[in-house]
C-alpha positions, -999 to +999 in steps of 0.1 A: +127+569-338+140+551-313+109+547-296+090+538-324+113+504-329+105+495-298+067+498-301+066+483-338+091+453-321+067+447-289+033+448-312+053+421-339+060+399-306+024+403-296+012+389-331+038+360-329+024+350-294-013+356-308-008+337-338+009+306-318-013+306-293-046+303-316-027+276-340-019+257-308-058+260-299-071+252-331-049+222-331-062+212-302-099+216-306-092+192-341-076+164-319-104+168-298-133+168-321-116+139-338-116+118-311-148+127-302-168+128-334-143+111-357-147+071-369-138+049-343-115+019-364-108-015-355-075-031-360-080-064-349-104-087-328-108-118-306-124-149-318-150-169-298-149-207-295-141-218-331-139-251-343-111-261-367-130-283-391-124-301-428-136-286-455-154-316-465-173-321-435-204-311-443-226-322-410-207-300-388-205-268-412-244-268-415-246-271-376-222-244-369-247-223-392-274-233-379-262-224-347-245-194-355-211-212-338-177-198-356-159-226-378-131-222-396-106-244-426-067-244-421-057-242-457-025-243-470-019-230-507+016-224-523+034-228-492+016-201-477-010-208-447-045-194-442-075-198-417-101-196-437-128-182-412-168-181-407-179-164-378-213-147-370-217-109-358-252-101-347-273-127-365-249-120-399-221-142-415-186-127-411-159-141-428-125-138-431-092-150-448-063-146-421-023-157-428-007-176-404+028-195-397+036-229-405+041-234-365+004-220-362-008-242-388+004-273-377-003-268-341-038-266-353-057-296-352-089-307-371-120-310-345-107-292-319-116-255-308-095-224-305-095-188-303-076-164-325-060-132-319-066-115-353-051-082-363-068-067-399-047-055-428-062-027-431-092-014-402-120-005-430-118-040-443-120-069-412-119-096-439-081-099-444-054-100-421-035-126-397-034-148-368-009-129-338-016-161-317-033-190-310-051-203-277-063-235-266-081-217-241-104-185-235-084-159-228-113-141-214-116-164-185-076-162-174 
């Protein structure tokens, strides 16, 4: 009987080993699949050149869309601040509502040009989010 235990103990060790190895594989092969087949997501972006301009000022809103050149408002509402933003992606308008600080907002001046570092609220919706920094600069071209 003795011998028997043994036996029934070395094939119940076998399972366990079987039944962890093919959860660790399975595991695996669903990371892998996912990153190779599963929805890429986009938490943030990079403006191009855009202009910081009135809301008012009509002239340079209809030239930025006739170009397709980003613009973009600095509004403030209820002591909270907001770029208001209108880019283009492809030919199509892309626009977006981004929070920012009161530092970023005043450092931001009407006429001028920048380019945002923007990080998105949520990745399935690129309209809403904030401002992580402001450049006066490209940063493509440091």
């Amino acid at each position: 009987m003795v011998k028997g235990d043994r036996k029934m103990r070395a094939v119940s060790r076998d399972r366990f080993k079987l039944l962890f190895i093919s959860i660790a594989l399975l595991a695996g092969l669903f990371v892998i699949g996912n990153l190779a087949f599963g929805k890429g997501k986009v938490t943030g972006m990079y403006t191009s050149g855009t202009k910081v301009v009135k809301i008012d000022d009509i002239e340079t809103i209809n030239r930025s869309k006739k170009y397709n050149t980003p613009y973009a408002h600095k509004v403030k509402e209820n002591d909270k601040f907001y770029l208001k933003y209108f880019g283009f992606q492809g030919g199509q308008p892309k626009n977006g509502t981004f929070t920012m600080t009161s530092e970023q907002y005043e450092e931001l001046i009407e006429g001028k040009e920048y380019w945002f570092d923007i990080e998105y609220d949520n990745p399935d919706d690129d309209s809403l989010g904030k401002v992580k920094k402001v450049y006066k600069e490209d940063v493509m071209k440091r």
